[in-house]
N, C-alpha and C positions, 0 to 999 in steps of 0.2 A: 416378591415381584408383583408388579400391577400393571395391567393393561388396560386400555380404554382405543376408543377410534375413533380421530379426528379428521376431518377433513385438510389440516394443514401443522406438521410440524415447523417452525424457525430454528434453527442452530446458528447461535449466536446471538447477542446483544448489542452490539457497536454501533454506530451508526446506520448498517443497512438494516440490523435486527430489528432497532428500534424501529424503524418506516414502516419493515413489511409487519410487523406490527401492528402497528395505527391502521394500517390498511387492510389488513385480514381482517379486523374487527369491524372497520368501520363497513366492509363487503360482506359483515355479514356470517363468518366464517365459525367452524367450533376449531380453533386452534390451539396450539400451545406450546411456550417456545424453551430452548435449551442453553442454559450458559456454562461455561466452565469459571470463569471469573466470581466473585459473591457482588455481583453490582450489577450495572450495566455501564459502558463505555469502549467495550472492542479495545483497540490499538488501545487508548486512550485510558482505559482503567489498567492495562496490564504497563504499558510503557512510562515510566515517572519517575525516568531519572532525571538529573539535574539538569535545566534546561532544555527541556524536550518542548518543541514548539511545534505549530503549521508550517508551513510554509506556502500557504493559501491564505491569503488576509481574510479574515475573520467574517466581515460580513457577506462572502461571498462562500467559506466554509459552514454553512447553515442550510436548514431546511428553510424551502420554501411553498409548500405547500399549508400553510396558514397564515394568513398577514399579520392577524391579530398577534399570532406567536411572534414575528419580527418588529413588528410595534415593540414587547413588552420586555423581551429582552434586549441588553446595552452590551455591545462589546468593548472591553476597556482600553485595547491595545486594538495597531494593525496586525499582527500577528500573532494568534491568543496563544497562551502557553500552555501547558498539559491542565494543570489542573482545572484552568477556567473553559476549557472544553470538554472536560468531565462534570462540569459541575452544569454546563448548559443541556448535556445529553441526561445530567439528573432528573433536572428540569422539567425536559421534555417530558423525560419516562414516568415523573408525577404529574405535569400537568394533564396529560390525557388518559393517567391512571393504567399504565400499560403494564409496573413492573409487578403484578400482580399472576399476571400470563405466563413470568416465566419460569423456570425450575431455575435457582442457582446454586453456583459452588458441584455442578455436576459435568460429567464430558461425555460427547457419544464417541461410543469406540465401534459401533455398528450400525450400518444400516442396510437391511438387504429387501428388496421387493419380491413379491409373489405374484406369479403373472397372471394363476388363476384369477386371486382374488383381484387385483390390480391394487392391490395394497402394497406400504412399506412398514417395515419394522424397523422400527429405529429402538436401540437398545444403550440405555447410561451405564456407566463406570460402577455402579450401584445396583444392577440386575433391571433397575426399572425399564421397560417397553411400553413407548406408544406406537400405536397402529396410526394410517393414517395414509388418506388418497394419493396425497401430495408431499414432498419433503424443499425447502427451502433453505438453501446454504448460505449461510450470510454469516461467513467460519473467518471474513479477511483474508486480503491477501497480504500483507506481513503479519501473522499472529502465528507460525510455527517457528517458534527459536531454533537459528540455529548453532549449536556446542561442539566447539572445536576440538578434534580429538587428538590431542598433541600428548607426546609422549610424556608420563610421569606429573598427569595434572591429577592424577587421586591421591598423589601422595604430597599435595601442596597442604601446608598446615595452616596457611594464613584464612582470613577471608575473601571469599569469589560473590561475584557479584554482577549478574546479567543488566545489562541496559534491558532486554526487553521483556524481564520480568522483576522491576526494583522493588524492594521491600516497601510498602506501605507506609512505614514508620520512618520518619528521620533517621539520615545514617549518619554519623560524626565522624568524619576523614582529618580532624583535626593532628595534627602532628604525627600522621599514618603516612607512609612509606606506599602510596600507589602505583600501577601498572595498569595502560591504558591501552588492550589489544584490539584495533578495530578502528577505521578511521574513514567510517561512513560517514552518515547522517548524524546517529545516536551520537557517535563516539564525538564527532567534532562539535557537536551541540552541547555535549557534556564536559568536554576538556577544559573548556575556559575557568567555569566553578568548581571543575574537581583540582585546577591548580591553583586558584584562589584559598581555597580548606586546606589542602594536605600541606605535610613537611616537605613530599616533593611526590611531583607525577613522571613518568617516564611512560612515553608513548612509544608504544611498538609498532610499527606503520606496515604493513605486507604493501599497501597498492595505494599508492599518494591520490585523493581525492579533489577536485576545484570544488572550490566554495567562494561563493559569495555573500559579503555583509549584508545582514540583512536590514539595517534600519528601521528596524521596529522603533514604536514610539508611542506614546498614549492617543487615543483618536479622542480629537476635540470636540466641544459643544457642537460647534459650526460645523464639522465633519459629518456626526451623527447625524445632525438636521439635515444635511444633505442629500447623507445615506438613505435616509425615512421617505425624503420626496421623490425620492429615482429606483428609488427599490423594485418597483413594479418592471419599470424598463430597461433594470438595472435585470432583474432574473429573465425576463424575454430577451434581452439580449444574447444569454447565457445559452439558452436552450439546445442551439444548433449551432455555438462556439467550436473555434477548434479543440479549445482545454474544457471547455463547459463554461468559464467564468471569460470577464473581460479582458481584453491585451491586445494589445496593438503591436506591430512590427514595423520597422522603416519603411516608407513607400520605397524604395529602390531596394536593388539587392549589394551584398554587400562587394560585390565584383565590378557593381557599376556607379559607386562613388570612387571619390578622391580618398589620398588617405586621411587628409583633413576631417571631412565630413564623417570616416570612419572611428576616427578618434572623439570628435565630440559625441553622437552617437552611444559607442559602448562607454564612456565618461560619465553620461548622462545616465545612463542604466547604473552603470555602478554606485553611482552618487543616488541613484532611487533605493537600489538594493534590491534583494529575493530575485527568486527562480529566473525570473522575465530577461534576465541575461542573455539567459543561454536563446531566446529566441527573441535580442535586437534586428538583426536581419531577416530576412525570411528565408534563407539560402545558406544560413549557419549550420544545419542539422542534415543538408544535404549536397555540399557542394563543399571539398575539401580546402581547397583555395580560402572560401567564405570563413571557414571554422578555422585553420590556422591566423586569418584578422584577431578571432575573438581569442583565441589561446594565446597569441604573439599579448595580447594586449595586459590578459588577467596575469601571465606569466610574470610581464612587468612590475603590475602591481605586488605579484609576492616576492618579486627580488628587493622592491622597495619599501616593504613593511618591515620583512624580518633580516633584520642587523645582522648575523651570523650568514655569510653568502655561502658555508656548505651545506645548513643547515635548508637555505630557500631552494638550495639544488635540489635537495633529498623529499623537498615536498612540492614539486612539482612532478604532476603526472609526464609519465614518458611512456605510456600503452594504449592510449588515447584519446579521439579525441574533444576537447570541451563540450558537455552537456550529452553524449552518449552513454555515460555513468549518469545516475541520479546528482545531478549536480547539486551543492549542500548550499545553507544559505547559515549562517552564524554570526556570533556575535564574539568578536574580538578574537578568532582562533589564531589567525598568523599571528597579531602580537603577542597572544601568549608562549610564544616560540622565545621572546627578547623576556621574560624572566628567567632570574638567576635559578629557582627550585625547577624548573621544567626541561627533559632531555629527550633529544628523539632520536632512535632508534631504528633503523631503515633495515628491515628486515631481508629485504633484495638483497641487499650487500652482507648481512649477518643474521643470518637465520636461527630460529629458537632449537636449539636442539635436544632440551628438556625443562620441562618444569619440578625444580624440587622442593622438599619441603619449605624452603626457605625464600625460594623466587624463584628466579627466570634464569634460563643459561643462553648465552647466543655461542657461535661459534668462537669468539674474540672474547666476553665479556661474563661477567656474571651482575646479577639486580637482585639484591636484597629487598624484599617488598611485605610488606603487611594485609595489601588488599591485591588483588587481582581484580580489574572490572573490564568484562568481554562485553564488549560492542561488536559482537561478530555478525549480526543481523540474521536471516529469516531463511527456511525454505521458501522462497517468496511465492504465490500465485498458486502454485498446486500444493506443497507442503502442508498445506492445515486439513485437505481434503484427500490426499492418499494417505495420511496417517490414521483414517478411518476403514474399518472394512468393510469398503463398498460396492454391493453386491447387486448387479442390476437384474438384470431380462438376460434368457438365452446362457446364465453361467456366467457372465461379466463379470471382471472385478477391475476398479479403475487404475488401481494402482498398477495393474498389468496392462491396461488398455492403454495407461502414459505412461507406459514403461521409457520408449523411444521419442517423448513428447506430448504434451499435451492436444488434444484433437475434438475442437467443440463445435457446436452451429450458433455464430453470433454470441460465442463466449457465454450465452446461457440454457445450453442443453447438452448434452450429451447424445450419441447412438448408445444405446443397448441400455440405457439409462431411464422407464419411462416416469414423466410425472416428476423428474427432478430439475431443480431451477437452480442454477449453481449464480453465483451475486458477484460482482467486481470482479473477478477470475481471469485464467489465462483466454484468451480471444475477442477480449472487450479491452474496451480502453484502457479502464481499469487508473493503475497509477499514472497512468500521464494526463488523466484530467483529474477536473477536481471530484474530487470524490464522495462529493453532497450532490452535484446535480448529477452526478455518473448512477450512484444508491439511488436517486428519484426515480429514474426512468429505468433503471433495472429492474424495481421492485414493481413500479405502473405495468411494465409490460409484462414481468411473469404472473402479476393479480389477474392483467387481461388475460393471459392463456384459460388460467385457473375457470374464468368466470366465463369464459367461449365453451371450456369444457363443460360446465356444469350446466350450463343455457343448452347444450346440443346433444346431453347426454353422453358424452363422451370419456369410456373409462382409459384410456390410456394414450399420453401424446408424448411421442417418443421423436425425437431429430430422426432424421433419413441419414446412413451413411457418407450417400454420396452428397449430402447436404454440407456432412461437418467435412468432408474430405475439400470440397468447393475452399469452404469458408476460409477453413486452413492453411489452404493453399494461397490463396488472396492476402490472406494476414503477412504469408511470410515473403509474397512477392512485394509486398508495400515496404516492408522491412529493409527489404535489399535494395531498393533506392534512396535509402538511408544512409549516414553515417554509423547509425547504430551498431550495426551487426560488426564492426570491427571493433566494438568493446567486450571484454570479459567481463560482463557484467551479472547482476543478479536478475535482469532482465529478461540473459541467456540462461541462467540457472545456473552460470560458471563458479556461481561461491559453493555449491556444494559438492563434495566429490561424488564422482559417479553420475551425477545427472548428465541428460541428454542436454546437449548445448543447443536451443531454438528460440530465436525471439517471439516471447509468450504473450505479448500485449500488443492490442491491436493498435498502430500510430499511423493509422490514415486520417487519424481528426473526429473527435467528440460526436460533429454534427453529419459526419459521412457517415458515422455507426449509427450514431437514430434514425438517420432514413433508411439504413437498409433495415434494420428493425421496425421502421415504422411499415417498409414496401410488406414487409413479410407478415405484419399482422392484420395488415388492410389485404391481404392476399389471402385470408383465413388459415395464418400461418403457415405461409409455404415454408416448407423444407420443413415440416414435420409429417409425420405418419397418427392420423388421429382416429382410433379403434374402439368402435363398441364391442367389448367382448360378446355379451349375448346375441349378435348380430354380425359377426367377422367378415359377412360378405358387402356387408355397409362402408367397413373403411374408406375414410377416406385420404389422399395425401395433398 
C-alpha cells in the first residue's frame, strides 16, 4: 500500500477527467487522477460496439478552451464515430502530456473524508490510497452497466456480449446466430451491422424506442473552412444555449401553425436528421397537443419504411411521448426490419421466461442463438457513484443519502460531502446538453471553488442542506411542466429495479444552469458552508 497527499484526486478519464486535468495542472495543483479503463476515453474507450456514434456533430462535441487545438484537428464526419472520438481524446491526452498523471487499469472502490484533517482517502481496487484536500468525480454518467438479471442467463453456453463494455479486438458474427436484448441507443446503433455480419439477428424489444436518421456524412473542404472562420462565434454562441451547442426552433409553436406548415417543418428536420427533431417546435416537449404533431408525423414515417405493418405496430412506442425517452438517431434501423435474416420479437406481447444454454425462451417461442449482445444500458447518473463507498462528514454515506433520490446543490455538491465536486451528474444538465461545453464549465467552476478555497484559506466547503433541499426541489418542479416525467425512462431511473423513480437531470436550459452557477459563485458561493477548521468561529456561509 502507498500513500502520499495531494491537493486534488480526478476519478476518471473521459472527457471531463481529461479537462479537470489540463486544468488542475495548469492552476498549479499536486494532483493525481484515477481510471478504471487502460486508456483515456470515458464513455468512449469503454463503449465500441458497432456503430456507436455522437449524436452531437462533431465540431461542436470538442473542447474549446484552445483554439490552437481546434485549428489542428479535422473532424471527418458530421457525426464522428466512436473510435475517431477516442482517438481525438488520445490526442488531447498526448498533446498536453496529461496521460502521465494518471493511474490506469485501476478503480476506486473508496473514498471516505476525515473531518479533522479535512482530508479524503480515496482507496483503489489494488490497496493503493491517496490522501488529498479535494476529490473530483468525473466517474460519467452512463459508465455503470447495467446486467439484466433474467432467469437462467449463467447457464447460457453461447457467447454474451455488453454494448457498453465491447471487447477491444474485432468480433466476427459471421454466420452466428445473434440476439439483440436492448433497443436504446446502443442497441439501435448496433443492429443495423450486427444484421449486416450474422446468419440472422433477432431483436428482443421490452420498450419500442423513436429514432431518428441521422444523416451523417463526410464534412467537406468548404464545411471545415467554414467551421475554422465561425468557431469563435460558433462556441460564444454555445455558452449560455439551451443544449450548450447551436439550434434553433420554429418561430411559432407548433399549436399555432397550419397543418401544412407543420408538415414541412418536421420534413425538413427529418430530411436534416439527428436529435434536433425532437425540438422542431418549441412547445413539442411541453405541450401534449404539440408532441402528438411530432409523434403522429414520425409514426408515419415507420409505417412507411418497414414493409411488414405488424411488424411497424410492434415498433412503434405506445408509453410515451416523442423525445421524453432519449430519442435515438441511426442509420438504417427501420429498414433493417425489411431483411429476410432479421426478426423481432416484442417482448410486451412475449416475454423472456428463461435463458438456456442454448438461447432464449419467450412464453410462445424458443431462439436458438450463438451470441447474446445486451444493450441494456447504464445505472445512468448516480450508478457509477453509489457503487463507491462513499463516506462523507457527520457518518454520511451516499448511497444511503440517495437511497429515495438523488439530492445535490447545482448538481455539483453534495450536503455532508465536504471538498467533493461530483461532474455531469444528477442535478445539472448533464445529458441533455452537449456534454463538452456542459464538462467545460463544470470543471471551470469547481477549479474556481478549489482556488477561492485555497486564496481564503479555507479547509472545508460543504453545500448547505437547505441549499441542496432548494435546488432539488426547483430541478423537479421544472420537470413537471414537462412532458418528461410521463416517461419510464432511464432519466427517472425507471430501467433499474428498485430505484427511486425522480427526474435526475436538470432541463430548465444549459444557459439557466450557468447563471445560477454563475449567481452563486460571484456571491462567494452561496449556498455553501466555507470552514476554516483552525478558526470554526470564522465560518462563513
Amino acid at each position: 500500500m502507498t500513500t502520499d497527499t495531494r491537493d486534488l484526486v480526478i476519478v476518471g478519464a473521459g472527457l471531463a477527467g481529461i479537462y479537470a486535468m489540463y486544468r488542475a495542472l495548469e492552476n498549479g495543483l499536486d494532483v493525481v487522477g484515477v481510471e478504471a479503463g487502460d486508456s483515456v476515453g470515458g464513455t468512449w474507450y469503454w463503449n465500441r460496439y458497432p456503430g456507436a456514434r455522437c449524436d452531437v456533430e462533431s465540431v461542436d462535441y470538442s473542447y474549446s478552451f484552445d483554439r490552437q487545438l481546434e485549428k489542428d484537428w479535422k473532424w471527418t464526419e458530421r457525426f464522428a464515430t466512436q473510435p475517431e472520438i477516442r482517438s481525438y481524446l488520445d490526442h488531447v491526452a498526448d498533446r498536453y502530456d496529461l496521460r502521465r498523471h494518471f493511474t490506469f487499469g485501476r478503480r476506486v472502490t473508496a473514498a471516505h473524508f476525515d473531518e479533522r484533517a479535512s482530508t479524503w482517502t480515496v482507496t483503489l481496487d489494488d490497496g493503493t490510497q491517496h490522501r488529498s484536500r479535494f476529490v473530483m468525480m468525473a466517474t460519467g454518467c452512463l459508465s455503470q452497466p447495467n446486467r439484466p438479471d433474467l432467469p437462467g442467463i449463467d447457464e447460457y453456453a453461447g457467447t454474451q456480449l455488453f454494448t457498453a463494455q465491447w471487447p477491444d479486438e474485432p468480433v466476427d458474427l459471421t454466420g452466428k446466430r445473434v440476439g439483440l436484448i436492448g433497443t436504446g441507443s446502443s442497441g439501435i446503433q448496433a443492429a443495423p451491422l450486427l444484421a449486416e455480419q450474422a446468419q440472422s439477428l433477432t431483436v428482443f424489444q421490452r420498450s419500442a424506442n423513436y429514432t431518428v436518421p441521422a444523416r451523417n456524412r463526410p464534412l467537406t473542404e468548404e464545411e471545415w473552412e467554414k467551421v475554422q472562420e465561425t468557431y469563435p462565434e460558433r462556441r460564444k454562441a454555445s455558452l449560455y444555449a439551451p443544449a450548450g451547442s447551436l439550434s434553433t426552433t420554429h418561430a411559432q409553436k407548433a399549436t399555432e401553425v397550419d397543418a401544412a406548415e407543420r408538415e414541412r417543418a418536421f420534413e425538413a428536420r427529418w430530411q436534416e436528421g439527428g436529435v434536433l427533431f425532437a425540438k422542431t417546435f418549441p412547445d413539442q416537449g411541453i405541450d401534449i397537443v404539440a408532441n402528438d404533431y411530432a409523434r403522429e408525423f414520425a409514426e408515419a414515417k415507420i409505417r412507411e419504411i418497414v414493409k411488414d405493418p405488424r411488424v411497424a405496430e410492434d415498433l412503434i412506442p405506445t408509453d410515451h411521448p416523442i423525445g421524453t425517452k432519449r430519442i435515438v438517431t441511426d442509420t438504417g434501423y427501420y429498414e433493417m426490419y425489411n431483411r429476410d435474416n432479421v426478426e423481432l420479437v416484442n417482448l410486451r406481447k412475449h416475454p423472456i421466461e428463461q435463458v438456456t444454454s442454448w438461447g432464449i425462451k419467450t412464453d410462445d417461442a424458443s431462439y436458438e442463438l450463438d451470441v447474446i449482445v445486451f444493450a441494456t444500458g447504464f445505472d445512468a447518473l448516480t450508478g457509477a457513484l453509489t457503487s463507491i463507498d462513499l463516506r462523507g462528514a457527520r457518518g454520511a454515506v451516499l448511497a444511503d443519502e440517495w437511497a429515495h433520490g438523488p439530492e445535490t446543490y447545482l448538481g455539483l455538491g453534495v450536503a455532508g460531502f465536504p471538498n467533493l465536486i461530483t461532474l455531469n451528474g444528477p442535478g445539472s444538465p448533464s445529458v441533455l446538453a452537449n456534454m463538452s461545453t456542459h464538462t467545460e464549465q463544470q470543471v471551470d467552476w469547481g477549479m474556481e471553488l478549489i482556488e477561492f478555497c485555497r486564496a481564503n484559506d479555507i479547509d472545508q466547503a460543504e453545500p448547505r442542506k437547505d441549499a441542496a433541499e432548494k435546488w432539488t426541489a426547483h430541478l423537479g418542479e421544472v420537470a413537471e411542466g414537462t412532458l418528461f416525467t410521463r416517461a419510464a425512462s432511464w432519466y427517472m431511473g425507471a430501467n433499474i429495479e428498485g430505484k427511486t423513480r425522480t427526474f435526475m437531470p436538470y432541463i430548465g436550459g444549459f444557459g439557466n444552469y450557468r447563471r445560477a452557477c454563475d449567481e452563486a459563485r460571484d456571491n462567494g458561493f452561496e449556498g455553501y458552508v466555507l470552514t476554516r477548521v483552525s478558526a470554526p468561529a470564522e465560518a462563513t456561509a
